[in-house]
N, C-alpha and C positions, 0 to 999 in steps of 0.2 A: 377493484379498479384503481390507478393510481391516478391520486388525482396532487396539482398545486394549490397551496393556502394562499387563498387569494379572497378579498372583497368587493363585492357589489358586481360580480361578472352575472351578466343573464345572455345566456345563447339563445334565439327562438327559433324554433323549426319550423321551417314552409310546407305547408301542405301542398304538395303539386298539382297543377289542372292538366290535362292532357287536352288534344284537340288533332283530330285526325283519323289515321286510318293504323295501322298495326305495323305498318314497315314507314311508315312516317311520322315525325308529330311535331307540335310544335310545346314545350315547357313553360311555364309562366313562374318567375322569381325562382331561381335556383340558388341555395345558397354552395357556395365552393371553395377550396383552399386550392392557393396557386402551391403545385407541386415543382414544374420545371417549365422550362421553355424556349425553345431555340430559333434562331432566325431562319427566316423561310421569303428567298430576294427579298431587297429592297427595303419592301413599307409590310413585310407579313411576317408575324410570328406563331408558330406550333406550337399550343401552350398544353401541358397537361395538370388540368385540375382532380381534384377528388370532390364530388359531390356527397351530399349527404344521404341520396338514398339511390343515387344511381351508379357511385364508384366511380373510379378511376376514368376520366377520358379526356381523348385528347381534342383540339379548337381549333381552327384558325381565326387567328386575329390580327384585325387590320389595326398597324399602327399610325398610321396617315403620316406625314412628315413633319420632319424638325424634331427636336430633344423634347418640345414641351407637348407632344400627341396626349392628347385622354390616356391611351391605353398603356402607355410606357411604365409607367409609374404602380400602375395595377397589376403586372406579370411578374412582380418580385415573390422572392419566396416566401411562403408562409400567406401570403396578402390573404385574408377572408375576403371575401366579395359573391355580390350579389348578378345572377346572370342570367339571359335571357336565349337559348338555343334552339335550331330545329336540330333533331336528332334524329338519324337515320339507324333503322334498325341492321345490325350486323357493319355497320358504316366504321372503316378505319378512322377518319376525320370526318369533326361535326362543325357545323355552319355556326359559328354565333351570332346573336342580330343584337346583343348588349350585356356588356360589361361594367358593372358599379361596385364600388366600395360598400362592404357590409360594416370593417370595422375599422376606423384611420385610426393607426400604427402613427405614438405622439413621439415613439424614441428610436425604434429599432431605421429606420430609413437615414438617420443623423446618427447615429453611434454605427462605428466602425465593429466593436464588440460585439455589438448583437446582430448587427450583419453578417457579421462569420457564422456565428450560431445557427440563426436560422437559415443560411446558406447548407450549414450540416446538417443540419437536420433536414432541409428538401432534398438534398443529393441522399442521404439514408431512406427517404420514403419514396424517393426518386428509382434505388437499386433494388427496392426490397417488397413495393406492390406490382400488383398484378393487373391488368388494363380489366375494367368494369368490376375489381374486387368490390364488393359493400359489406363494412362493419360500419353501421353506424356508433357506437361507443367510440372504436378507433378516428371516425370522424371527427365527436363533440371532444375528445383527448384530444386533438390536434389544435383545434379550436380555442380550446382553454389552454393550451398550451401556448400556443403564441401571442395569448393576449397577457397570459402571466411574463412570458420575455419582456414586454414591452411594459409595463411596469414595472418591470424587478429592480431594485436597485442597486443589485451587487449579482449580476447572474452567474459566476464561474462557474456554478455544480451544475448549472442549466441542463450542459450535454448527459450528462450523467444520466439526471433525474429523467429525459427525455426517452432516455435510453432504455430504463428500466421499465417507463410506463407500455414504450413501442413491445418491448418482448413480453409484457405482461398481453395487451389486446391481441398478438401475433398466438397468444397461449403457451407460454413459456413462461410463466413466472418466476423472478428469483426469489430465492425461498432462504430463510434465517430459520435455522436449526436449532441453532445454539447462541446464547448471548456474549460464548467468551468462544467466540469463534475464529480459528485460526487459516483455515482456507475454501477457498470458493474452485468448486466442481464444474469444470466447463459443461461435462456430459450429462449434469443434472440440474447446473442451476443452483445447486444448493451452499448456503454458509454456514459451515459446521465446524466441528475442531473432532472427528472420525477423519478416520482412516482410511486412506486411494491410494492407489497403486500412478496413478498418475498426480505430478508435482502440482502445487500449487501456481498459477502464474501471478497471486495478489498473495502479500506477506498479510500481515496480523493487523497492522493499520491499516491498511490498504483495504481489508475485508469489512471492519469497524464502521469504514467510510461507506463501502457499498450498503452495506447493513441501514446505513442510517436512510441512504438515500433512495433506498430500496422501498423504505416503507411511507406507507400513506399518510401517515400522521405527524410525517416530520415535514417540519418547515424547511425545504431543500437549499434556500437563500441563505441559511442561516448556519450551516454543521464548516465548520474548519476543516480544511484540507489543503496542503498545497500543490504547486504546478506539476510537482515530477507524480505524487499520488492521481491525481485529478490525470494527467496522460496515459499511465499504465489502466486506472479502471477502466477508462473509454477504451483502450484497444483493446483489453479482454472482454468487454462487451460486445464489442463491434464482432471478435473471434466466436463469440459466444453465438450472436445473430445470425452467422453465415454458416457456423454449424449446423443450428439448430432450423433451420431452412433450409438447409442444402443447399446453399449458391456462392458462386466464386464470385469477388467483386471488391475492387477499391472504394477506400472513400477518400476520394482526395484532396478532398476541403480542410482533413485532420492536421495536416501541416499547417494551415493558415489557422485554423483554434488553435492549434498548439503556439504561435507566433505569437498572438495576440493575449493572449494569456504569459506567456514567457515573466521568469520573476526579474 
């Protein structure tokens, strides 16, 4: 499991109560991560969260008026929060009756840097889950992950490390073959210095770098890489993702990482 080196994070998991009939219920404290969310008139927005044990679904949520509403500030991406639903069984959209913060984000909402970030990374779990998927692993990874953005203090390998962890829960591991590894195998995953018949799209550094941040024991804050390195592994990740899934799809937040990172 890939996980970030980080201190003093404790995630706890809710045990759910139910209350009801089979095609109705009502939830008590659900914890969730804001995936995406779009306006719906006025004062309502469609938000899609990922639950911890019930997956992927989508909300309506009342924004009430004005900039400073409760709930404006809590539909960002990445946001962990704590939440309250009745949930309709086979229901396209579910009623929520309350929305809280599970973990207040002390940098990512004021830095513009880790706003892109985690912008990418919700438009990647945004194009790439499936409505009611459950992994929990890929949940408490999402978790731990955005609470390490939000302390990190130098995040550029972020998307990378993100990246790596997402196609390792998806079951797709990348995988180091070899320590003087010269290219990465879109079709397998693999960093090796054998022999394909198909070109490499990461040179020798370029694979060194994924290598590192590939694995679980390295501190991903910490490995050297620069901005043209750090854009090429992201795209060939990203190519890597949509293969190995099978789905056609932009991500079109990568201009703006790529902006904001610019040397």
């Amino acid at each position: 499991m890939h996980q970030f080196r980080r201190k003093g994070i404790l995630l706890v998991s809710s045990i759910p109560q139910f209350v009801g009939t089979a095609s109705y219920y009502l939830r008590a404290s659900m914890k969730g991560i804001i995936i995406h969310s779009i306006a719906y008139g006025d004062y309502s927005r469609i938000a899609h969260i990922l639950l911890e044990t019930e997956g992927l679904k989508s909300f309506m949520v009342r924004k009430g008026k004005g900039n400073r509403s409760k709930n404006n500030h809590l539909l960002a991406p990445l946001t962990i929060v704590e939440l309250e639903a009745h949930l309709r069984e086979n229901a396209n959209i579910h009623n929520l009756t309350q929305l809280n913060s599970a973990y207040a984000f002390q940098s990512i909402p004021f830095d513009p840097v880790k706003a892109s970030i985690a912008l990418f990374c919700s438009e990647l779990l945004h194009k790439t889950l499936h409505n009611d998927y459950i992994n929990v692993g890929l949940f408490k990874f999402i978790c731990n992950s955005a609470i390490a953005l939000d302390q990190a203090a130098s995040p550029a390998n972020f998307p990378i490390a993100f990246l790596c962890g997402l196609c390792s829960h998806y079951g797709f591991e990348i995988q180091l073959l070899d320590v003087q590894a010269k290219r990465f195998d879109l079709a397998s995953g693999e960093i090796s210095s054998g022999f394909s018949a198909q070109p490499s799209l990461l040179n020798e550094r370029e694979c060194a770098v994924l290598a590192a941040l590939a694995s679980t024991d390295s501190d991903v804050f910490s490995i050297a890489a620069n901005q043209t390195e750090r854009r090429n592994i992201t795209e060939t990740l990203i190519a890597y993702l949509k293969q190995h899934l099978d789905m056609r799809f932009e991500i079109k937040s990568t201009s703006v990482l790529h902006e904001v990172f610019s040397d």
